[in-house]
C-alpha positions as CSV (number, residue, x, y, z in Angstrom):
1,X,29.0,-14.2,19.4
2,X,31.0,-10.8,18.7
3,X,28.3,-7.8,18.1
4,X,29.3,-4.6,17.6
5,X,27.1,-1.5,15.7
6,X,27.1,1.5,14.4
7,X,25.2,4.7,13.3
8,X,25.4,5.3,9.7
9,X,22.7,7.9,8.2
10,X,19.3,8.7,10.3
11,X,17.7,5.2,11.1
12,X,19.8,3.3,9.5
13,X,22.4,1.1,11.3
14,X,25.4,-1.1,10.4
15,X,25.5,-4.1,12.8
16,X,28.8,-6.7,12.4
17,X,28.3,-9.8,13.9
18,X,30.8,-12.4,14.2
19,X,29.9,-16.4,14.8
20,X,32.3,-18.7,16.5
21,X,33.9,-21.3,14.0
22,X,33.8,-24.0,16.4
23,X,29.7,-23.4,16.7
24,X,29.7,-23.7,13.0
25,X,32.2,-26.5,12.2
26,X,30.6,-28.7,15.3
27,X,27.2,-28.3,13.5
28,X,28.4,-29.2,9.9
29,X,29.6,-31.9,11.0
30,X,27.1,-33.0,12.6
31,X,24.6,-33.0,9.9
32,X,27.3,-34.2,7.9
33,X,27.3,-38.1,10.4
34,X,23.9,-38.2,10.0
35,X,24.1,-38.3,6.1
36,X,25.7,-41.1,6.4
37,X,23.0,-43.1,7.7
38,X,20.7,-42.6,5.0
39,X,22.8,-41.1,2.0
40,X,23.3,-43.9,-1.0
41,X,26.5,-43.4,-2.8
42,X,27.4,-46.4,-5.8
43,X,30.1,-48.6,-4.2
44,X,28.3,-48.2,-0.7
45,X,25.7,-50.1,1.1
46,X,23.0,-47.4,3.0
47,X,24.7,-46.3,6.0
48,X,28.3,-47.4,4.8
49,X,29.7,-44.4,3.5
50,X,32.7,-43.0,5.2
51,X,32.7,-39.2,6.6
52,X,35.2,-38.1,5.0
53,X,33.7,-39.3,1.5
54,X,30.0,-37.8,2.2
55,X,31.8,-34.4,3.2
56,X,33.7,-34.2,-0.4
57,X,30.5,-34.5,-2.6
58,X,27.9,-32.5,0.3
59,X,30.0,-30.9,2.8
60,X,30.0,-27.4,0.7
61,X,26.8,-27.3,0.4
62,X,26.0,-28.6,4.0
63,X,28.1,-25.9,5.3
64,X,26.2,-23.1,3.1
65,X,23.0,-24.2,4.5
66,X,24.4,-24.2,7.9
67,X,26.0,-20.8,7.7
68,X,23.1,-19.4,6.2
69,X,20.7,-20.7,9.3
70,X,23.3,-19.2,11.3
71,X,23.3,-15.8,10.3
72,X,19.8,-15.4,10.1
73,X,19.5,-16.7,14.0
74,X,22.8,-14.5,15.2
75,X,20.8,-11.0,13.8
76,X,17.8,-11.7,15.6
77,X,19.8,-12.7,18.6
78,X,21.8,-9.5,18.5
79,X,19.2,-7.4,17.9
80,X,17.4,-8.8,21.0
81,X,21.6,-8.0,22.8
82,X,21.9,-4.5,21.4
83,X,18.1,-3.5,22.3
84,X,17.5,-2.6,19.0
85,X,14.0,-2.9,17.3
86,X,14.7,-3.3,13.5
87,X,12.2,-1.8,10.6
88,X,11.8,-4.2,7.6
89,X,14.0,-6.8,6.8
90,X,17.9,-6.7,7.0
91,X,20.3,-6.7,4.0
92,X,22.8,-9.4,5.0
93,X,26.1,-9.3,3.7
94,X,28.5,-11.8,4.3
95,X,32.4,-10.9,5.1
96,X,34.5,-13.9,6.2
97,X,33.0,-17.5,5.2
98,X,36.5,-19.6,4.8
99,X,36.2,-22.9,7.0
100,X,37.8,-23.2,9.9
101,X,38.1,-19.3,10.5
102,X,34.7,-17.4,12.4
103,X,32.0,-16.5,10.4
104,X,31.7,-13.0,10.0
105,X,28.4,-10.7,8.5
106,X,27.3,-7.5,8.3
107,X,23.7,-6.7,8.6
108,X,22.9,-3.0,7.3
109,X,19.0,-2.6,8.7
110,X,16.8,0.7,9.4
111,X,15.3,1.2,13.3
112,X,11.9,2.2,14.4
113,X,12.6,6.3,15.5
114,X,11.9,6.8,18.9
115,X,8.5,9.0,19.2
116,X,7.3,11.4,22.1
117,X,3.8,12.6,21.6
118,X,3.2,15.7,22.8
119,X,0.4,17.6,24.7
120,X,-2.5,17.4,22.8
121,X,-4.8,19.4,25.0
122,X,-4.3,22.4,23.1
123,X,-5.7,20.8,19.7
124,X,-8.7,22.5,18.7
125,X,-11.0,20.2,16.6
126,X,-14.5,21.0,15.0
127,X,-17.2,18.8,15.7
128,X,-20.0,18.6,12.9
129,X,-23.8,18.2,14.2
130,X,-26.3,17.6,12.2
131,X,-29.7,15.2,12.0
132,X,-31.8,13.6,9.0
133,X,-34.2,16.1,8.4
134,X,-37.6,15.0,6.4
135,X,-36.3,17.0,3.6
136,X,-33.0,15.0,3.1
137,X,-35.3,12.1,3.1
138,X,-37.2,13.8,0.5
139,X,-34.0,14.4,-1.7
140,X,-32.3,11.1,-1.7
141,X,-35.6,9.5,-2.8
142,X,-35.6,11.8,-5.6
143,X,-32.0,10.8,-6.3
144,X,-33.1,7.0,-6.2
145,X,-35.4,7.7,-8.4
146,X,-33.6,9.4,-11.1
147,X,-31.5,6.2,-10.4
148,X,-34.4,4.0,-12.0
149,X,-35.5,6.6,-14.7
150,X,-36.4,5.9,-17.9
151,X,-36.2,8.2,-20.8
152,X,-39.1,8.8,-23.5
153,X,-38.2,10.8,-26.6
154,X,-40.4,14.5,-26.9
155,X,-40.4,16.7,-30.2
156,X,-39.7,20.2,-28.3
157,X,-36.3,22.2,-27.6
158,X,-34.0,20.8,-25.0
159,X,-33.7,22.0,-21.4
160,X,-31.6,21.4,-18.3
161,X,-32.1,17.6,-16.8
162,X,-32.9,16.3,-20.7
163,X,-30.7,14.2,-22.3
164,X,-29.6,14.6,-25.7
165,X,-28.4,11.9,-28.1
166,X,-25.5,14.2,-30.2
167,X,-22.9,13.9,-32.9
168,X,-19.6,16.5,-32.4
169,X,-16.6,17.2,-33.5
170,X,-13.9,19.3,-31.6
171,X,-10.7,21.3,-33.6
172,X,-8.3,23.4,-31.9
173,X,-7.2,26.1,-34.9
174,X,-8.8,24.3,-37.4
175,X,-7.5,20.8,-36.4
176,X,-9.1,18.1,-34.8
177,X,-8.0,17.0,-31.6
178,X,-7.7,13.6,-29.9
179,X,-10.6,12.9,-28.0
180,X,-13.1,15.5,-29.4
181,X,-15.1,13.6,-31.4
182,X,-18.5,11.4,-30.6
183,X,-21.1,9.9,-32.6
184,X,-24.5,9.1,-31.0
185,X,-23.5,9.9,-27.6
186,X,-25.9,10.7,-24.9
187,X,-25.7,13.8,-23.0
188,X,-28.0,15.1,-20.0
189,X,-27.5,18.2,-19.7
190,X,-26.9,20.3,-16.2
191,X,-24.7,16.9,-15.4
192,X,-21.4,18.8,-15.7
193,X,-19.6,15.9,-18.0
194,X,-18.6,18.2,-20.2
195,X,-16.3,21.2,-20.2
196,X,-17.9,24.5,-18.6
197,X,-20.2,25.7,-21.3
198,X,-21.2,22.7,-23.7
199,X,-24.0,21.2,-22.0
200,X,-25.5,25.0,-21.5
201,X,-24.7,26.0,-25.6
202,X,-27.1,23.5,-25.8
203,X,-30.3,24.1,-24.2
204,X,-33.2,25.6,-26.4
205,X,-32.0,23.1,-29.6
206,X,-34.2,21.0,-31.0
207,X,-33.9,17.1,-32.9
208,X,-31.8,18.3,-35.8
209,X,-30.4,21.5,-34.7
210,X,-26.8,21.9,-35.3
211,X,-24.8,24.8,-33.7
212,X,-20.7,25.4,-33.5
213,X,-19.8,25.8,-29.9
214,X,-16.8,28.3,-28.8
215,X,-14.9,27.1,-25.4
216,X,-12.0,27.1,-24.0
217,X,-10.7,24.2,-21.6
218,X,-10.1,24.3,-18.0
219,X,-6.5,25.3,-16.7
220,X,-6.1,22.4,-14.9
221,X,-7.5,19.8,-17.8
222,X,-5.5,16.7,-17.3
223,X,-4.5,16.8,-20.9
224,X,-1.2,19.4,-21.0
225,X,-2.1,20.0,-25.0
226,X,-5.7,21.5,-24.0
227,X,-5.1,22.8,-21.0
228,X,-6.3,26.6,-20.9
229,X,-6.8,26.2,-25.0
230,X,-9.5,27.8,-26.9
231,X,-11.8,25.5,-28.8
232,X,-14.7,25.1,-31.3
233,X,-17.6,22.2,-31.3
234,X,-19.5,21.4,-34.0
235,X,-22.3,19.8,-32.8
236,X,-25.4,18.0,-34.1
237,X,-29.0,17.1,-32.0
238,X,-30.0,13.6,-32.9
239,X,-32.8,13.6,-30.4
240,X,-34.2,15.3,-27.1
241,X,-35.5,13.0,-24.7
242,X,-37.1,13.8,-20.9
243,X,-36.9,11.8,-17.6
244,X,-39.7,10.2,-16.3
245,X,-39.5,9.0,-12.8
246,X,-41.4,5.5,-11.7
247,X,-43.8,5.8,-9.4
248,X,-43.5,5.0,-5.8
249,X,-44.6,1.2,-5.6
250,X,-44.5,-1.9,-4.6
251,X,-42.1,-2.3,-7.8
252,X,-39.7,0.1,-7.0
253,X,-39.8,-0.3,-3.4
254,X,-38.3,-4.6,-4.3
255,X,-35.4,-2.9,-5.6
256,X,-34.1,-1.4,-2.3
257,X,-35.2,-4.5,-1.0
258,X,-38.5,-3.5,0.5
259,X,-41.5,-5.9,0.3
260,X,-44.6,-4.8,-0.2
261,X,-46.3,-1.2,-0.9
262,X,-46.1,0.6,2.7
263,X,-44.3,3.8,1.2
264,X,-44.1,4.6,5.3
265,X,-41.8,1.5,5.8
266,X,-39.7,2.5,2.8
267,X,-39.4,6.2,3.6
268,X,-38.0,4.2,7.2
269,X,-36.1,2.6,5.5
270,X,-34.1,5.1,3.5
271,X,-34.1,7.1,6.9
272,X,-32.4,4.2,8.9
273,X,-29.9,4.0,5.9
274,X,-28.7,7.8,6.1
275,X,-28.7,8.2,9.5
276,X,-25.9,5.3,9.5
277,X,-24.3,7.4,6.9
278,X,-24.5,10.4,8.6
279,X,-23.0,8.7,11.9
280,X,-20.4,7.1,10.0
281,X,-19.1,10.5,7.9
282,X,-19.1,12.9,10.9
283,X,-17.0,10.4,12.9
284,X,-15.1,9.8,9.4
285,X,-14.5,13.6,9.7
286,X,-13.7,13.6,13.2
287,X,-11.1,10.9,13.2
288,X,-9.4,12.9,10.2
289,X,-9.1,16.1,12.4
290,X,-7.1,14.3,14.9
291,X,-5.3,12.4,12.7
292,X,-4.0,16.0,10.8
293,X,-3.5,17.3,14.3
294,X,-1.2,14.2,15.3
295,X,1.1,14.3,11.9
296,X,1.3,18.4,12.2
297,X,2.4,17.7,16.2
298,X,4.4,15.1,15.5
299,X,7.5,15.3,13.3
300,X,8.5,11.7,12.6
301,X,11.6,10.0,10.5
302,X,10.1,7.4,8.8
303,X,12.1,4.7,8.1
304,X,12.3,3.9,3.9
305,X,11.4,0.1,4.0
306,X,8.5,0.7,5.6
307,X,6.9,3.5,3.5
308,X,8.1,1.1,0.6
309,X,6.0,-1.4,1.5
310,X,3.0,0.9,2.1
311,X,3.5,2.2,-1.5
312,X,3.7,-1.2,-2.5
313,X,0.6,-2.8,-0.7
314,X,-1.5,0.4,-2.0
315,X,0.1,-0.2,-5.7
316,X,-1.8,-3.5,-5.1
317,X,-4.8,-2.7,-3.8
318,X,-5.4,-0.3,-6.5
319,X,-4.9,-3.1,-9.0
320,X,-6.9,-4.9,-7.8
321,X,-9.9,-2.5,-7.4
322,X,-9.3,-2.6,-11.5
323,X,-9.2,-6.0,-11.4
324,X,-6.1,-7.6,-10.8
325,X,-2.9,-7.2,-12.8
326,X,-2.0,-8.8,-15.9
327,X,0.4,-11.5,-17.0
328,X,3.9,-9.5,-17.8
329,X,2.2,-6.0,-16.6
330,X,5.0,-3.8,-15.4
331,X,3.3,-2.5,-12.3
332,X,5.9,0.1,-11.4
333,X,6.1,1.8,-15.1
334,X,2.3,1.8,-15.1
335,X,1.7,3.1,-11.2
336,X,4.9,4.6,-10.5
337,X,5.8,4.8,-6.6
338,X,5.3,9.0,-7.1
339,X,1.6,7.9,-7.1
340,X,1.3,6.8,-3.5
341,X,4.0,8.0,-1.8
342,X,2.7,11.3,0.2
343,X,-0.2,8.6,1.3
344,X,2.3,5.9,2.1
345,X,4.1,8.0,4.2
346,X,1.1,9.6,5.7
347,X,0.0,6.2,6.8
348,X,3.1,4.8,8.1
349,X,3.6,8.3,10.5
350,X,0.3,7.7,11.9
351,X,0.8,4.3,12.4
352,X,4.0,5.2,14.3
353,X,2.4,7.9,16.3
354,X,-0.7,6.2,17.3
355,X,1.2,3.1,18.6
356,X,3.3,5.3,20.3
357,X,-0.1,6.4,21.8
358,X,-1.7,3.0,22.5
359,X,1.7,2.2,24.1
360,X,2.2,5.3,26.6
361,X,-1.7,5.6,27.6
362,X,-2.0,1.6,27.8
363,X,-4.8,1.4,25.8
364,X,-6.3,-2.1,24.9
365,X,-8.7,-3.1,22.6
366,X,-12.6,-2.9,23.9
367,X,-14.1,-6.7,23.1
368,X,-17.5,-4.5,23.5
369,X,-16.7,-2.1,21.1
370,X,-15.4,-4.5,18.3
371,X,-18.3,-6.9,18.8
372,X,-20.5,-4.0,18.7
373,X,-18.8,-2.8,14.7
374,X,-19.4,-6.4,13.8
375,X,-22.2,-6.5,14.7
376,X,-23.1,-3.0,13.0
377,X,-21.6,-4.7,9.5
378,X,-23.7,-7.5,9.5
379,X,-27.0,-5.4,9.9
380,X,-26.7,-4.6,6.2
381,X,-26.3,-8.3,5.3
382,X,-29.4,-10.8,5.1
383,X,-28.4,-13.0,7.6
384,X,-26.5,-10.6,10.0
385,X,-26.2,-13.5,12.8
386,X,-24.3,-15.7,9.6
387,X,-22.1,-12.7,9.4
388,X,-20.8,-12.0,12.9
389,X,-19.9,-16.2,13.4
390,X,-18.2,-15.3,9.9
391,X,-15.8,-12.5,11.5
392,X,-15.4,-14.1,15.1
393,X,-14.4,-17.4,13.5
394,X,-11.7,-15.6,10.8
395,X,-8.9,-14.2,13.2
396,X,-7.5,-12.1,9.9
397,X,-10.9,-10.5,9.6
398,X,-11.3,-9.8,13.7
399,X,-7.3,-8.2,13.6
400,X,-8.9,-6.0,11.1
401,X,-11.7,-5.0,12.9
402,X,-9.6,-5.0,16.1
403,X,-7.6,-2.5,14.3
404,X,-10.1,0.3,13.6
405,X,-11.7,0.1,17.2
406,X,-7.7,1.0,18.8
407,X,-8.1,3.7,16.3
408,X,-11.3,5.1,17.4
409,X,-10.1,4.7,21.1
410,X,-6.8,6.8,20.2
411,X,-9.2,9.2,18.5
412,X,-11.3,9.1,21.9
413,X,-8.7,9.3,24.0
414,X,-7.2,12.6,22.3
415,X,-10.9,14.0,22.3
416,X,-11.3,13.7,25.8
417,X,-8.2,16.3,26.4
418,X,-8.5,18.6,22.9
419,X,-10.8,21.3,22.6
420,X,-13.9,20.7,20.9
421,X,-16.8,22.9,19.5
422,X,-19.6,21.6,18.3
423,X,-20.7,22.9,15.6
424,X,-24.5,22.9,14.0
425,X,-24.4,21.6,10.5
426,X,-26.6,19.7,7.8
427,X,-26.8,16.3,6.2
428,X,-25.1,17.2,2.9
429,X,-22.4,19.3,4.3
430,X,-21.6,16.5,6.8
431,X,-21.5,13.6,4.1
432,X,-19.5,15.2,2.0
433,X,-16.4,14.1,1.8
434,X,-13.7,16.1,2.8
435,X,-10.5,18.0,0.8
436,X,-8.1,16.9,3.4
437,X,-9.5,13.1,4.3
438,X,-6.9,10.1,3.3
């Protein structure tokens, strides 16, 4: 087997391979004798038919298959010659194919960039402290109760946290616009769903108030014909209506899945819940620290096929978070590869730089560590025991797993060298997410 290769642009490399024709021919016909043993031709008893008469009517196509097997062996067996490490799959091109004469290719293919992580002992990273204070407690009851509210109508002017049933129309000089008018549409008001100033030109009206609004949209409104534009709503009050919370019971408590009327066990509950989240958001915002500190350190060429994929596997998974895509849905017109391409390639450099990581520091996976985030994913289920078996037996699930604990080792392992403050902070501010995470 003749190899030879060359650099074309960046990763990308043009590799010719050349196949002996004797390797090929001795192999065709090879397949081609034992045809004859089981091939039925008219005018032939089963395992009669001559050679040369099974090679005219399959020997072209015998041959194909052959060469074809062939080529795709001879890449990977030059690849393994020429020490190269391919990204993606190859585009083969065939360049001599005429019996009797070697089999020549060309395989044009894209290489894994070689990657030298540097000294990461001068990253400075920001640890977030915080704890579950009685008062957070406090406030996310609250918020699960407004989650269970009802709603009771009350003769009286409207006020912030009421909800308003309203008719309104919206022009833009003098003209309606598309998407400014509602009929019977309920409002609370201090929720921010509407455009800075409508919900507050509304407190202090009663059931059967009507009142012409004058706005102006936001700058950055996602529709380009209202964006910055200056705006008048009519508006009518149907009816004002206030919350009324349900009381802390045995009733409410079922619906978080708490038996019983022990408010203690609940507020425990609820405690247990946000402390997880707490743990789990701080070390969210740690990881992202040292994941922005690894692509800013760490210029990488990505190679194309691979952040194609990415864009592809995340055009996917966002279908799918909608619910799948349709029969004859053009994915690429509807979510257009500009939609996930700075994440794509975001993904695929850290993927490169923290192998390049695992590799040179000879990290491994802990078995501890992973059995332990099982096990930390089954608590919320019903049967958590059910759950681990579930993962341990499911080798797709496990590689998954598996995955996020080399992660949080790489994450651990650059820790232990950066510079890190700790820094005293509260629940909110710590679960909330942050401008830069993925």
């Amino acid at each position: 087997m003749q190899v030879s290769i060359e650099t074309t642009t960046g990763l990308e490399r043009r590799m010719t391979v050349g196949i002996p024709a004797e390797q090929v021919e001795t192999e065709v016909t090879k397949r081609l004798q034992e045809a004859t043993k089981t091939v039925r031709l008219n005018g032939f008893r089963k395992g009669k038919v001559p050679l040369k008469v099974v090679k005219q009517r399959f020997g072209a196509g015998v041959r194909q298959e052959v060469v074809g097997e062939f080529m795709s062996r001879s890449f990977y067996d030059a690849v393994q010659q020429e020490d190269v490490k391919p990204a993606g799959q190859p585009s083969i091109e065939p360049k001599e194919m005429e019996e009797g004469k070697d089999v020549e290719f060309v395989a044009t293919f894209e290489v894994y960039p070689e990657i030298e992580v540097g000294d990461t002992s001068s990253f400075e990273i920001e640890k977030l402290v915080a704890e579950v204070q009685d008062a957070d407690v406090d406030n996310m009851i609250d918020v699960l109760r407004k989650q269970q509210a009802s709603w009771t109508q009350v003769d009286r002017a409207a006020k912030t946290d009421d909800q308003v049933n309203i008719d309104y129309t919206g022009t833009k000089d003098g003209e309606e616009f598309e998407g400014g008018k509602a009929e019977g549409q309920d409002l609370v008001l201090g929720s921010n769903s509407m455009i800075p100033g409508f919900e507050d030109g509304l407190v202090g009206l009663k059931a059967g108030d009507e009142k012409t609004l004058s706005l102006s949209f936001p700058e950055d409104y996602h529709a380009e014909e209202l964006k910055g534009a200056a705006v008048e709503f009519a508006v009518k009050v149907n009816s004002v209506s206030e919350q009324e919370l349900p009381e802390l019971n045995a009733e409410f408590f079922s619906k978080y899945g708490v038996e019983g009327d022990d408010e203690a066990q609940f507020r425990a509950d609820v405690r247990k819940n946000m402390e997880r989240e707490l743990k789990n958001a701080a070390k969210s915002k740690l990881k992202n620290q040292v994941m922005d500190k690894l692509i800013e350190a760490n210029e990488v060429d990505l190679p194309k096929s691979l952040v194609a994929g990415e864009v592809e596997a995340l055009r996917n998974q966002m279908m799918q978070q909608f619910g799948g895509a349709q029969p004859n849905m053009d994915l690429k017109s509807l979510l257009p590869d500009e939609m996930f391409s700075e994440q794509a390639e975001r993904r695929v450099a850290l993927g490169l730089i923290v192998g390049e990581v695992v590799k040179a520091s000879e990290i491994k996976v802990d078995s501890d560590r992973v059995r332990e985030m099982v096990e930390e994913l089954a608590s919320t289920y019903q049967d958590p025991e059910e759950v681990v078996n579930y993962y341990f037996n499911n080798r797709e699930l496990l590689a998954g797993v598996e995955s996020v604990v080399l992660e949080d080792q790489v994450v651990d392992y650059i820790l232990d060298k950066a510079k890190v403050t700790e820094t005293n902070s509260t629940y909110e501010e710590v679960i909330k997410p942050a401008q830069s995470a993925e």
